[in-house]
C-alpha positions in Angstrom: 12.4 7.5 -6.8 14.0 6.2 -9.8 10.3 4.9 -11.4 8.9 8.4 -10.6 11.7 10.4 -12.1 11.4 8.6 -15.4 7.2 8.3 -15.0 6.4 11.2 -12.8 4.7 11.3 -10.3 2.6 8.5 -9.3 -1.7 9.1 -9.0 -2.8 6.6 -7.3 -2.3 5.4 -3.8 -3.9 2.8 -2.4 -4.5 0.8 0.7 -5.7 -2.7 0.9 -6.8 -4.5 4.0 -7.7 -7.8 4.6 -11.2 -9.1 5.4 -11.5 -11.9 8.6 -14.8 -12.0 7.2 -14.2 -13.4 3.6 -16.3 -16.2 3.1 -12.9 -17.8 1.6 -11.6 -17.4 5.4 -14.9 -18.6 7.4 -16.3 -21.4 5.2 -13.2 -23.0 6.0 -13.0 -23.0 9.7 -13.8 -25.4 11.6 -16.4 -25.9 14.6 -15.9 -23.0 17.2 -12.4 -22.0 14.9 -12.2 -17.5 14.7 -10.6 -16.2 11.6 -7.6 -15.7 14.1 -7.2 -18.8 14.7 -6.2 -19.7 10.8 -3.4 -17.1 10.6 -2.8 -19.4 7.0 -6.2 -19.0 6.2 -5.7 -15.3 6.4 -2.5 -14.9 5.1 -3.0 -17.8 1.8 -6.5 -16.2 1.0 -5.1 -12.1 1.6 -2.3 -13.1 -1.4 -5.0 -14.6 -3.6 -7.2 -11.4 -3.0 -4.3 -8.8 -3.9 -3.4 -10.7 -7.2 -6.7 -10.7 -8.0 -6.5 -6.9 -7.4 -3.8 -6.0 -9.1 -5.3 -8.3 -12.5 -8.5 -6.1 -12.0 -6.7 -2.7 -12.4 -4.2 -4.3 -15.0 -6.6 -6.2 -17.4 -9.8 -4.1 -16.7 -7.9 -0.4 -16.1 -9.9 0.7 -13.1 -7.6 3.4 -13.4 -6.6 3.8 -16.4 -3.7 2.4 -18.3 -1.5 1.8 -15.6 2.5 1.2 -16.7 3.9 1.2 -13.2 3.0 0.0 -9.5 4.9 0.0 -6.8 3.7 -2.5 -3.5 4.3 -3.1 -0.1 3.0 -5.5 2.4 2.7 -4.6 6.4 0.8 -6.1 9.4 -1.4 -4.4 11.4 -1.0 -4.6 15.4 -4.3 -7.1 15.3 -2.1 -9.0 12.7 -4.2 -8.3 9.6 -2.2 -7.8 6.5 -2.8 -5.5 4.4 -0.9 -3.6 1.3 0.3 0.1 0.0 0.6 1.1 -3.6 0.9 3.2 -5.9 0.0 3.4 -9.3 1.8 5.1 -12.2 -0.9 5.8 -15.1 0.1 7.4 -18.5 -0.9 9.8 -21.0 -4.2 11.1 -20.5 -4.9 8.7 -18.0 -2.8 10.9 -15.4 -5.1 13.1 -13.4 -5.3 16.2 -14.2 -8.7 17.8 -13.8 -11.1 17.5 -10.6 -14.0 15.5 -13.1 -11.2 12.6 -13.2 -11.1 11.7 -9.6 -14.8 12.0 -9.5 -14.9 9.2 -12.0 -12.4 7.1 -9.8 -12.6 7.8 -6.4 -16.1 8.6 -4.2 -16.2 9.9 -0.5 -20.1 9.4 0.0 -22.4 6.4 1.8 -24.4 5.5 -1.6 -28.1 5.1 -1.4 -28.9 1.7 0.3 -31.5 1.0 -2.4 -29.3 1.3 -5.9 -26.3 -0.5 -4.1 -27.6 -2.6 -1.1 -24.4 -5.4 -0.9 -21.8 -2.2 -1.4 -23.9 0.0 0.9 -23.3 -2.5 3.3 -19.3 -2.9 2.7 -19.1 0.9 2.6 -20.9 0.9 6.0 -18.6 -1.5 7.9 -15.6 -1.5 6.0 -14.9 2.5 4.8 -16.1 4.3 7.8 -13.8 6.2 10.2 -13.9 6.0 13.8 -16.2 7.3 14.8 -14.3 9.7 16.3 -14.2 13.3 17.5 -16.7 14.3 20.3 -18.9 11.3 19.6 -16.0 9.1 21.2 -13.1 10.7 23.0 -11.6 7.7 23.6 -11.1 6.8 20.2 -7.5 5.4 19.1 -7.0 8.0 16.4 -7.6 10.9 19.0 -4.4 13.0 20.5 -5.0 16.3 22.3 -8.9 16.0 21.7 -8.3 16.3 17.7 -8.3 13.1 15.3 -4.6 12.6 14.0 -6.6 12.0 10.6 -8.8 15.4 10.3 -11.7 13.3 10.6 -14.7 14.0 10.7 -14.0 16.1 7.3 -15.7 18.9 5.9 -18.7 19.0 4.0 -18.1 20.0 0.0 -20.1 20.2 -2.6 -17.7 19.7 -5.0 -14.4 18.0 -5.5 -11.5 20.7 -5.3 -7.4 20.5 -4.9 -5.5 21.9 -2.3 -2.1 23.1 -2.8 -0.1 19.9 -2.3 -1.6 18.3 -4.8 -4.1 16.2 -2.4 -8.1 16.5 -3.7 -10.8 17.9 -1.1 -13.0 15.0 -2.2 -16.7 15.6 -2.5 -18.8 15.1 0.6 -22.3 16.5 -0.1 -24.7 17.3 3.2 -27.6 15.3 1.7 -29.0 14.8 4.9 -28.0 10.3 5.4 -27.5 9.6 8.6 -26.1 5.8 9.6 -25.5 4.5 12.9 -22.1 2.8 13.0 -21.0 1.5 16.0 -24.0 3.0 17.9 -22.7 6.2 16.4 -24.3 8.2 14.3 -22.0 8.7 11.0 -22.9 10.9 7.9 -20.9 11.7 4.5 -17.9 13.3 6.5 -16.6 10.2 8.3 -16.3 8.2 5.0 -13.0 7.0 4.0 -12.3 7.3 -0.1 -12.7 4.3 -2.0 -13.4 3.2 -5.5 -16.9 1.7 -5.9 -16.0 -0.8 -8.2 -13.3 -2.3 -6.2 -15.0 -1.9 -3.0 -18.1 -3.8 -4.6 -15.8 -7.0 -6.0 -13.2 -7.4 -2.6 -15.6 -6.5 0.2 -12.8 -4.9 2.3 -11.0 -1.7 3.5 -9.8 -0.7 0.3 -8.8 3.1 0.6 -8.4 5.2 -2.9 -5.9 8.3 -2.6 -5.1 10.3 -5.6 -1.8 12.3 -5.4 -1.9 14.7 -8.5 0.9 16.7 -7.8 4.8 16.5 -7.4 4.5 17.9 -3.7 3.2 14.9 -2.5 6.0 12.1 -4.3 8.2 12.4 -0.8 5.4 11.7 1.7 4.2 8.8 -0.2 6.6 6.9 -0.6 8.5 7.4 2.4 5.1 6.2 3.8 5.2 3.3 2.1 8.5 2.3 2.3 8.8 3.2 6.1 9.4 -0.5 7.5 7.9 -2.4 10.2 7.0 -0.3 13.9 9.6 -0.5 16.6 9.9 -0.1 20.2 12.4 0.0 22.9 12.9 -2.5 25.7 14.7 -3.5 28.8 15.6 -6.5 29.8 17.0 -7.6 33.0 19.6 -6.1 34.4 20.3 -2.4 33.1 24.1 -1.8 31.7 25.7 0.0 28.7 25.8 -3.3 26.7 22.2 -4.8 27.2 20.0 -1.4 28.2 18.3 -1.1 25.3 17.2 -4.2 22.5 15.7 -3.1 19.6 12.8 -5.5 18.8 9.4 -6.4 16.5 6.7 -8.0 17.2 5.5 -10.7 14.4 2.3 -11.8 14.8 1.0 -14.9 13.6 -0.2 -14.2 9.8 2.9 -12.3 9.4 5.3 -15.5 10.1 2.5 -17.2 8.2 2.7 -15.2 5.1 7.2 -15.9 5.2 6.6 -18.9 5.8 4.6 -19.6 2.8 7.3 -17.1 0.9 4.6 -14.7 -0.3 6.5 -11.3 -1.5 6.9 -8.0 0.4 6.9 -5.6 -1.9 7.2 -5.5 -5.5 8.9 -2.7 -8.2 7.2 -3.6 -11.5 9.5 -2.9 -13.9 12.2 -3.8 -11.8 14.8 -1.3 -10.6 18.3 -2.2 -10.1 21.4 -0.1 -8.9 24.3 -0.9 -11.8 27.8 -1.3 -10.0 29.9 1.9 -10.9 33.4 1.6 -11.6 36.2 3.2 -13.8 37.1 0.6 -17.0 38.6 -2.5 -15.8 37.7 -1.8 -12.5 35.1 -3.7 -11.5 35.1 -7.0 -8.8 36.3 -9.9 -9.5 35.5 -12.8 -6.8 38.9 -15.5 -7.3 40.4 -18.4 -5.2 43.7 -17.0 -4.0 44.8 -20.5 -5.1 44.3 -19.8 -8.3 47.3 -18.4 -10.8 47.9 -14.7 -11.1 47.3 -15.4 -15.4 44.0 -17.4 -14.4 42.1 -14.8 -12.6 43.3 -11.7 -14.8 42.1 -13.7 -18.4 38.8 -14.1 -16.3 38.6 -11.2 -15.0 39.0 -9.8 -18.5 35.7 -11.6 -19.7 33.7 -11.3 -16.9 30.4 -7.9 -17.1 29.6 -6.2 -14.1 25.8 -4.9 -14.4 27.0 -1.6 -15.5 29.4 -3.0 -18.7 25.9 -5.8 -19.3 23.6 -2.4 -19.4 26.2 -0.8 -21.9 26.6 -4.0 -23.5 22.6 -3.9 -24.1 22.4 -0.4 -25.6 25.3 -0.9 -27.8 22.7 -4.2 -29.0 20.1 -2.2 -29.5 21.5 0.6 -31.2 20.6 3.4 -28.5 
């Protein structure tokens, strides 16, 4: 919250998933080896893959120039990683008019023939469901409605509703695909960026967020922690009724093992230590003298008197 007070409001969220299907991930198994069997192979070649993200919207400003992201890293319940985050643009980079998020994010199957290889990643990778009455059963359905409005309407043109979220274009030009021996058309696709989809070949899912309204809900989202669930175990009594416990699956214990990161504020927020004037902690050995441990205490900065220290250094 601190970033989006001082930057506004973010415009870009985005979701990352990763790909058992790399060729990084199955040119390296071995004879009858499944991507799940190489939770390191997943986890090593998913880090490589979000740097090489994040370089791609730094260096080559897929969105713009970006001054701020914010990332976090979860596991799906199959054990996939995959990452949130959201992206700060500035200056006229922030999107502001409806022709903007046309440039950067589509919600349409392409035509097979201009864009075969990202018709094809489109196809298995951005497609929802299917859902609705073509498959009751499917995970997203609750009370005969998908939880995620899917299918969406068809639109001719890209609009904002009054949250700040766009109603992205989905034009009825008639393409029908079978996904999953079920028939899909422009309203079960999921937004992505074409460029991005084209280079990673993998659920990458493009949100803009163009309005204040929407700051809360994303990054709550993204900051909500890993899923819980409530257990018993043995014998039921005040003390051991209830354990709260998570599941880590094997790519997640892969990916601490290996120390990869878990989220990332870039810049870097810290909380300063407030305290009155000469107030501030002071760790000591009580074995110490009472004249020791005041002189050092007298020359020792907390974070707050080293951030006053700093603008008094450069003159602000």
């Amino acid at each position: 919250m601190a970033i989006t007070r001082y930057n506004q409001h973010p415009d870009i969220f985005l979701t990352m998933t990763a790909n058992p299907n790399w060729p990084e991930i199955t040119s390296a198994l071995l004879l009858h080896q499944k991507p799940i069997d190489r939770p390191d192979l997943i986890a090593h070649v998913f880090e490589l893959k979000r740097k090489c993200l994040m370089k791609e919207i730094e260096t080559n400003r897929v969105f713009g120039n970006k001054v701020v992201h914010v990332f976090t890293i979860e596991f799906q319940k199959r054990g996939l990683p995959h990452m949130h985050a959201l992206l700060f643009p500035k200056g006229p980079d922030k999107i502001r008019i409806c022709a903007q998020v046309d440039k950067l994010v589509c919600a349409e199957f392409l035509d097979p023939k201009d864009e075969p290889m990202l018709f094809e990643t489109i196809k298995c990778c951005m497609v929802h469901g299917p859902c609705g009455a073509r498959n009751p059963q499917a995970p997203c359905m609750e009370n005969g409605k998908c939880t995620k409005r899917y299918p969406r309407a068809f639109a001719e043109t890209t609009t904002m509703d009054q949250d700040g979220y766009p109603i992205y274009r989905r034009r009825n030009n008639g393409q029908v695909h079978i996904v999953r021996r079920k028939e899909v058309d422009n309203r079960d696709i999921v937004p992505y960026n074409a460029y991005l989809s084209k280079c990673f070949n993998c659920h990458i899912n493009v949100e803009v967020c163009a309005e204040m309204r929407c700051v809360k809900y994303i990054h709550k989202y993204i900051y909500r922690g890993y899923d819980r669930t409530m257990m018993v175990l043995g014998l039921i009594n005040k003390i051991q009724q209830y354990l709260d416990a998570r599941y880590i699956g094997p790519p997640e214990a892969a990916w601490r093992i290996f120390g990869h990161p878990l989220l990332a504020e870039i810049p870097t927020v810290v909380r300063l230590a407030l305290h009155l004037p000469g107030m501030h902690r002071v760790l000591f050995n009580p074995d110490e003298s009472l004249e020791a441990i005041v002189s050092r205490a007298g020359q020792q900065m907390s974070t707050l008197t080293g951030f006053f220290c700093t603008l008094r250094f450069y003159g602000r």
